[in-house]
C-alpha positions as a Markdown table, in Angstrom:
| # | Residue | x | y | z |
|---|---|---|---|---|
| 1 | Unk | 134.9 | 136.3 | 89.5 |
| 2 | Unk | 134.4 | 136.0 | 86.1 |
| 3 | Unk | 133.4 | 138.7 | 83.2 |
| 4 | Unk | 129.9 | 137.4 | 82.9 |
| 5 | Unk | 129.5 | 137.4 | 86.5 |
| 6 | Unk | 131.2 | 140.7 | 86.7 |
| 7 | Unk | 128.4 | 142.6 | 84.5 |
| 8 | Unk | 125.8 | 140.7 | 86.6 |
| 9 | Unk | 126.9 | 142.3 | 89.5 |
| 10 | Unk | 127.4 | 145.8 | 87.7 |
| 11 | Unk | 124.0 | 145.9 | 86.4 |
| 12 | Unk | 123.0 | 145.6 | 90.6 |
| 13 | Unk | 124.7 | 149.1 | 91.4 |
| 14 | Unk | 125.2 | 150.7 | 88.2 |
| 15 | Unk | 122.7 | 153.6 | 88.7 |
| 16 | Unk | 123.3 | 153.5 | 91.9 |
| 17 | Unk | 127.4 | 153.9 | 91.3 |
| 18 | Unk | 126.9 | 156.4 | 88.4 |
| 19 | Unk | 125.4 | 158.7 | 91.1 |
| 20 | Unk | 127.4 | 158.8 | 93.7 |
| 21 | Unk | 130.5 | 159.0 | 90.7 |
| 22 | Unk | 128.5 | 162.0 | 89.7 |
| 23 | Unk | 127.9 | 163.6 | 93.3 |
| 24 | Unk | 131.6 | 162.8 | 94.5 |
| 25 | Unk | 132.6 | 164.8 | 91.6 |
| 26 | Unk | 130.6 | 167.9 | 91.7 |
| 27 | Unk | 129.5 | 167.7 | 88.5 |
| 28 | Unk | 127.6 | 165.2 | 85.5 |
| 29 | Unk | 131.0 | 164.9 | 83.2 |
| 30 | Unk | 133.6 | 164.6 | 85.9 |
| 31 | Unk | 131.0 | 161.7 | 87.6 |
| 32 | Unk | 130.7 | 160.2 | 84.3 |
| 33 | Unk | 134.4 | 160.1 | 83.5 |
| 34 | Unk | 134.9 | 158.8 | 87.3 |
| 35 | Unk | 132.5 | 156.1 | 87.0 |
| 36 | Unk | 133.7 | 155.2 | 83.3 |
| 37 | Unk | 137.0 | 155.0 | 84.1 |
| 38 | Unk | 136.3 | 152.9 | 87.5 |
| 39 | Unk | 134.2 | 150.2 | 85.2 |
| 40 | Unk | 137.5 | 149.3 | 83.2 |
| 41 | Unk | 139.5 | 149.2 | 86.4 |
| 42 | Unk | 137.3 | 146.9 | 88.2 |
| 43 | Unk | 136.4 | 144.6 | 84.6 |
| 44 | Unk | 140.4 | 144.3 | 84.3 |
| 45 | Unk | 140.8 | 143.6 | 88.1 |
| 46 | Unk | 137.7 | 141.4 | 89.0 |
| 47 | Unk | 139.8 | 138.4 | 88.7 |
| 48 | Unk | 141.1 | 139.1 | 92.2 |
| 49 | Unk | 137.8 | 139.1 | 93.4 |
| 50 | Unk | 136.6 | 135.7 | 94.6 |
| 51 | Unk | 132.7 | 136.5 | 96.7 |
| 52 | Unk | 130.5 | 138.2 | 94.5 |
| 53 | Unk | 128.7 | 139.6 | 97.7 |
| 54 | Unk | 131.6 | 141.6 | 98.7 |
| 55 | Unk | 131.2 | 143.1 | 94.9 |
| 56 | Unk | 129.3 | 146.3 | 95.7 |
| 57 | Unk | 132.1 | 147.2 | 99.1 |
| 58 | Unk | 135.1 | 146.4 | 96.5 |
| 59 | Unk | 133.6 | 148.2 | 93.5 |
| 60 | Unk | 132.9 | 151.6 | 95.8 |
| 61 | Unk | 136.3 | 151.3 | 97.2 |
| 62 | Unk | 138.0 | 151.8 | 94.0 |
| 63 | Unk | 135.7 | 154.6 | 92.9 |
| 64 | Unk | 136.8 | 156.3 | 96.0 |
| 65 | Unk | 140.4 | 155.7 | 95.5 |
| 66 | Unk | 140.4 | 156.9 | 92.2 |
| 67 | Unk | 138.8 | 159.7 | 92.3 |
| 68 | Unk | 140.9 | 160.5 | 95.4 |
| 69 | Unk | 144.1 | 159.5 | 92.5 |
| 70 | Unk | 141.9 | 161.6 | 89.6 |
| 71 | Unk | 142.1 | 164.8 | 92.0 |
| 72 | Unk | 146.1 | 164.3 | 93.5 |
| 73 | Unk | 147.0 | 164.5 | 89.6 |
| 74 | Unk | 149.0 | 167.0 | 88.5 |
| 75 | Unk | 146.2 | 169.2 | 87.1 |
| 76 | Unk | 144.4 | 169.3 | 90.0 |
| 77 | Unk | 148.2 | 170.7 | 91.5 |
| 78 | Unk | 148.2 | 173.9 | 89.5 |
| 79 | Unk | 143.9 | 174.2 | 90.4 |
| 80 | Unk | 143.4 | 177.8 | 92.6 |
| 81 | Unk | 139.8 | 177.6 | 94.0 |
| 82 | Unk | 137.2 | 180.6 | 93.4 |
| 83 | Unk | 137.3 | 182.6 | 97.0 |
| 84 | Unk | 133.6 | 183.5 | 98.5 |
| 85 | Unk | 134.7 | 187.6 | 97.9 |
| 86 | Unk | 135.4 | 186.7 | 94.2 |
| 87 | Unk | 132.7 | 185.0 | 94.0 |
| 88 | Unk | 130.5 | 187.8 | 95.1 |
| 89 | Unk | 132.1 | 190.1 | 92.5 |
| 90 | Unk | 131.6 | 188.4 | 89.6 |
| 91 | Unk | 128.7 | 189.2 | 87.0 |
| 92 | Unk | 125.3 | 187.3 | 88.0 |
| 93 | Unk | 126.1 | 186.5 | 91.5 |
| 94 | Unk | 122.6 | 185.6 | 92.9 |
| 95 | Unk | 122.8 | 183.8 | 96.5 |
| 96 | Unk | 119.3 | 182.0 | 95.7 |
| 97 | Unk | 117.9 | 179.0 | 94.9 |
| 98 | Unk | 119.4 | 176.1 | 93.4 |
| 99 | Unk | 122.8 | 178.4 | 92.4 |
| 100 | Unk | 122.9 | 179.4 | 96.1 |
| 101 | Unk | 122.7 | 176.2 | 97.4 |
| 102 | Unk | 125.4 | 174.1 | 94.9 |
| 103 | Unk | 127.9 | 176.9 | 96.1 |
| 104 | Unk | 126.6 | 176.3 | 99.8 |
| 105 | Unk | 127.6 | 172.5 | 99.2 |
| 106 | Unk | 130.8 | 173.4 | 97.6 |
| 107 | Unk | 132.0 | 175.5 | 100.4 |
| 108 | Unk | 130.9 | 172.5 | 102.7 |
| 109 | Unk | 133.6 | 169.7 | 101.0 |
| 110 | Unk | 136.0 | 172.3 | 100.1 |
| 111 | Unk | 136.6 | 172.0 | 104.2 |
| 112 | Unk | 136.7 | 168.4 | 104.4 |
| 113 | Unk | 139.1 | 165.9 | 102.5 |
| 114 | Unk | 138.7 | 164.0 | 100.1 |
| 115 | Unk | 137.8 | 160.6 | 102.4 |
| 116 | Unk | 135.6 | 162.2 | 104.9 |
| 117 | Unk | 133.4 | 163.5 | 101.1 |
| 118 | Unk | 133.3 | 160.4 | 99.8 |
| 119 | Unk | 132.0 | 159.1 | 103.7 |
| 120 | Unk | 129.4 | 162.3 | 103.9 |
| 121 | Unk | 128.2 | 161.3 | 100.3 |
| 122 | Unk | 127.9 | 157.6 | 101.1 |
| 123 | Unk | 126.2 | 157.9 | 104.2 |
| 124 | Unk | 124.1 | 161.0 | 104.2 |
| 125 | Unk | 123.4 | 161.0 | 100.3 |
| 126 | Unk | 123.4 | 157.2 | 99.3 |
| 127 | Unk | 121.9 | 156.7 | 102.4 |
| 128 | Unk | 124.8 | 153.4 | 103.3 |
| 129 | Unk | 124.6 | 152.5 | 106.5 |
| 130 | Unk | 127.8 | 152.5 | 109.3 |
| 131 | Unk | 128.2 | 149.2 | 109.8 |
| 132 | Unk | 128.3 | 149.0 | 105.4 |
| 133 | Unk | 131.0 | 152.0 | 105.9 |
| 134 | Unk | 132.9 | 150.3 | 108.4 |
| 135 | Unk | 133.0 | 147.2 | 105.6 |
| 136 | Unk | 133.8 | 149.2 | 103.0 |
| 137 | Unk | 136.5 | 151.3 | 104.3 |
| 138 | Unk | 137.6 | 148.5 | 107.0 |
| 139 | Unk | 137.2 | 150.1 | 110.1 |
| 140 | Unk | 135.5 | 149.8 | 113.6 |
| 141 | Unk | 132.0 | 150.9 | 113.0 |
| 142 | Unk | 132.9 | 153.6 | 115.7 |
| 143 | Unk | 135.7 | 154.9 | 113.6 |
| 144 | Unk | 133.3 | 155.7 | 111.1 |
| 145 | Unk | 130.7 | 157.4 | 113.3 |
| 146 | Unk | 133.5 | 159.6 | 114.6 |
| 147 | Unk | 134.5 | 160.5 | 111.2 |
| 148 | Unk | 131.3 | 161.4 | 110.0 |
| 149 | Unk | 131.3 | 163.6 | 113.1 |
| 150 | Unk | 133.9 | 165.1 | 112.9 |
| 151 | Unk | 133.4 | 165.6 | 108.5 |
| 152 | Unk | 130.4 | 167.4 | 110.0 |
| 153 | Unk | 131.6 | 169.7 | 112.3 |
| 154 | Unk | 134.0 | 170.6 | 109.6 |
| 155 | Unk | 131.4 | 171.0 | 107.5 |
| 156 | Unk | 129.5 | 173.8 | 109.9 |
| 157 | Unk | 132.7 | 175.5 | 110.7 |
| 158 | Unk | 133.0 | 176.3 | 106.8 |
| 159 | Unk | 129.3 | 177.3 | 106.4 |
| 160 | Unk | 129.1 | 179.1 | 110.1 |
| 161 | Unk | 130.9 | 182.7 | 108.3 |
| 162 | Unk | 127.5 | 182.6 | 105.1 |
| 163 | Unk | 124.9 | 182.0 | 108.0 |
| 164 | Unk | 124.8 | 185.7 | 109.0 |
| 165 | Unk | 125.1 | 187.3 | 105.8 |
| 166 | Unk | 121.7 | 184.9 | 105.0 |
| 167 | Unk | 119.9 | 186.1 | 108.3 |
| 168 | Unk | 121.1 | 189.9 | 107.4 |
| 169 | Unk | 119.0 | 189.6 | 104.0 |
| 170 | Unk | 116.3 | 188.0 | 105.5 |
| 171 | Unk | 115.8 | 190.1 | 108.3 |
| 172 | Unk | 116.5 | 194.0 | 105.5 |
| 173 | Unk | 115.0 | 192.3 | 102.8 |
| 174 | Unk | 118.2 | 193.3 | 100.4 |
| 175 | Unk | 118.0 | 191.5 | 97.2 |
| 176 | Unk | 121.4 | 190.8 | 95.7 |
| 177 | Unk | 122.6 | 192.6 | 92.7 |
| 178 | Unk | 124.4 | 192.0 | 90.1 |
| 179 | Unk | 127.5 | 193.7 | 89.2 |
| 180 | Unk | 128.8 | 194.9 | 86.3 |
| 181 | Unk | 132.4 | 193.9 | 85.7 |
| 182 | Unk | 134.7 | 196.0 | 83.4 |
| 183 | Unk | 138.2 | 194.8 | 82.0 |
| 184 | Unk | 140.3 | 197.5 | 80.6 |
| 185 | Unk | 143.6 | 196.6 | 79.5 |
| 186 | Unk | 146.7 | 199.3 | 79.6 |
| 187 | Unk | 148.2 | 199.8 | 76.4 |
| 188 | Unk | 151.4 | 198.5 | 75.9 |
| 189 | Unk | 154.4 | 201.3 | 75.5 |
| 190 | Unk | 155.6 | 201.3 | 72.0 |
């Protein structure tokens, strides 16, 4: 394919590829970066490709796999995730609306991998199709179905401990609270 060509098949999924960059990576600068950086990949590497239909499979593929790279680097080695009982102790910790729901989400694909996110994101998000899955990531359409089945179950599993804390504050009306936080430092010995 050539670089004319390639922007001509960019400018098909671009907004389409900048969001799913930006939902894969939790938030608006990571999915920026992501998709940035997988637009010089695939202009330096579109030579390879030969069918400009197979352009939106190939293009998604290497946002997945670099994004699975950007998170396997070493930064991401030394990264400690915020537990659910920190969480709750930190200052302005209000389980509603749209704050209660991103943390929801993030407790949902901390429990799957990095593949079976990109798959949820794809198919229940983007709204791609199995048999497109099954060309994207080459696999048996079935293959795909069961992953997404079993991403989901995972999914629930890591959601199923916040479900009775949310029926216990529906059902006693408790509004959550926030909570002050106080530092104090010892003095050091002279």
């Amino acid at each position: 394919m050539n670089r004319d060509r390639f922007w001509i098949e960019l400018e098909k999924v671009h907004a389409e590829a900048e969001r799913f960059c930006r939902r894969l990576s939790a938030t608006r600068e990571d999915g920026d970066d992501l998709y940035q950086e997988a637009v010089l990949r695939a202009h330096s590497g579109c030579d390879g490709l030969s069918d400009p239909s197979a352009f939106r499979p190939w293009f998604y593929r290497l946002i997945v796999n670099h994004f699975k790279n950007r998170r396997r680097g070493a930064w991401w080695r030394h990264f400690v995730p915020l537990t659910s009982e920190l969480e709750e102790q930190m200052p302005g910790w209000d389980p509603s609306g749209q704050h209660w729901a991103n943390r929801q989400l993030a407790r949902a694909f901390a429990a799957v991998t990095l593949e079976e996110r990109s798959l949820i994101t794809l198919h229940e998000i983007e709204g791609w199709t199995v048999a497109e899955l099954a060309e994207l990531y080459k696999r048996p359409e079935g293959t795909i179905k069961a992953r997404l089945f079993r991403a989901r179950a995972k999914m629930r599993k890591a959601l199923a401990p916040f479900e009775n804390r949310e029926q216990m504050m529906e059902k006693t009306d408790l509004k959550p609270q926030e909570v002050a936080v106080c530092v104090v430092t010892k003095p050091e010995k002279e």
